[in-house]
C-alpha positions in Angstrom: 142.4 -7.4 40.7 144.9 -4.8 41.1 147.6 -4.9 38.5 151.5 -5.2 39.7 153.5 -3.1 37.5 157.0 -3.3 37.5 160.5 -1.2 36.6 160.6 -3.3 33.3 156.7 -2.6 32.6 155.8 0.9 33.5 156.4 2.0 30.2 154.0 0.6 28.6 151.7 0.7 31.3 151.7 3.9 32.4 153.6 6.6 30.5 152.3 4.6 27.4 148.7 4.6 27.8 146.1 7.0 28.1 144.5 5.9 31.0 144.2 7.6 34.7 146.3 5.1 36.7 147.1 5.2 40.7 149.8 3.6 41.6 150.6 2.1 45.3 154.1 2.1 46.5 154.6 -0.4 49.0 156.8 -3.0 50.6 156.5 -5.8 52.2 157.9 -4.8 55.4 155.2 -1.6 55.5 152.6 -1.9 58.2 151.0 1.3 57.0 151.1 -0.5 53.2 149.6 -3.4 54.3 147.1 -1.1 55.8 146.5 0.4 52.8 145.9 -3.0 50.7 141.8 -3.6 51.0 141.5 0.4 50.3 143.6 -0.3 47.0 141.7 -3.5 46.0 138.6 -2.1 46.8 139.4 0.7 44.1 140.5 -1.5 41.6 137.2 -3.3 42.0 135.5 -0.2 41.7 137.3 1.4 38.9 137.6 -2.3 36.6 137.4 -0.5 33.0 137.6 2.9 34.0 140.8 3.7 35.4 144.2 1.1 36.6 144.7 0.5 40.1 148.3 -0.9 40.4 150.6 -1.7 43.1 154.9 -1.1 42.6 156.8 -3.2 45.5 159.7 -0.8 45.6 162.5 -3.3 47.1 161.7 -5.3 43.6 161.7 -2.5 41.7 164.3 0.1 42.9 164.1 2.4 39.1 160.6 3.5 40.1 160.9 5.6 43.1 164.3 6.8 42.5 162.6 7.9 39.6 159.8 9.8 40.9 162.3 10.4 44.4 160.0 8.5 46.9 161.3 8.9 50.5 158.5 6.9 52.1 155.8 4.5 51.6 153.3 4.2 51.1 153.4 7.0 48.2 150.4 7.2 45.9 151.2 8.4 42.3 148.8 9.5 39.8 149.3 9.3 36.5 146.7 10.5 33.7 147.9 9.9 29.7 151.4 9.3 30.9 152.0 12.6 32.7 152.5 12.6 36.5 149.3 14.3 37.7 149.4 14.1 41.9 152.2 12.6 44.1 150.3 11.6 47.5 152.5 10.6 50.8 151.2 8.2 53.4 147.7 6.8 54.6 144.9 7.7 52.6 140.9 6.8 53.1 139.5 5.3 50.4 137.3 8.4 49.6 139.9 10.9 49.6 141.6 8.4 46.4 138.5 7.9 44.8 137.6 11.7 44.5 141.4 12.1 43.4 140.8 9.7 40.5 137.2 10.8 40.1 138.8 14.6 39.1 141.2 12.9 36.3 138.3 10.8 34.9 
């Protein structure tokens, strides 16, 4: 199950921990997100234990990608002991995020 992570939890869970964690920027109104979904929750399956595959819906949370200035979705940030590693813009095959996290692990 992929983890939601909000503006009110990313401290803790994911400047705060030492894990490699991808995060999906998305909304709701995203075609190319909703795209993206099965290739997300297929990592998370894959990388239960191992690494955090989380999901940001950016018109909940607006502190996020102001943060890390996100001018489209869907935006893949990763994220290894709480230091921004790899911003990645638009549609990605599952492959090309696996070998991304693979190279943090």
């Amino acid at each position: 199950m992929t983890k939601e992570i909000t503006d009110s939890t990313f401290q803790s869970d994911v400047l705060d921990t030492n894990q490699v964690v991808l995060i999906d920027l998305w909304a709701e109104w995203c075609g190319p997100c909703k795209m993206m979904n099965p290739v997300i929750e297929d990592l998370s399956d894959e990388y239960a234990g191992r690494a955090v595959i989380a999901k940001v819906n950016i018109d909940d949370n607006p502190e996020i990608p102001t943060n890390y200035n996100i001018r489209g979705i869907p935006t893949f940030l990763l994220f290894k002991n709480g230091e921004l590693k790899e911003k990645i813009v638009g549609l990605q095959t599952k492959e090309y995020l696996h070998n991304k996290i693979e190279s943090y692990l």
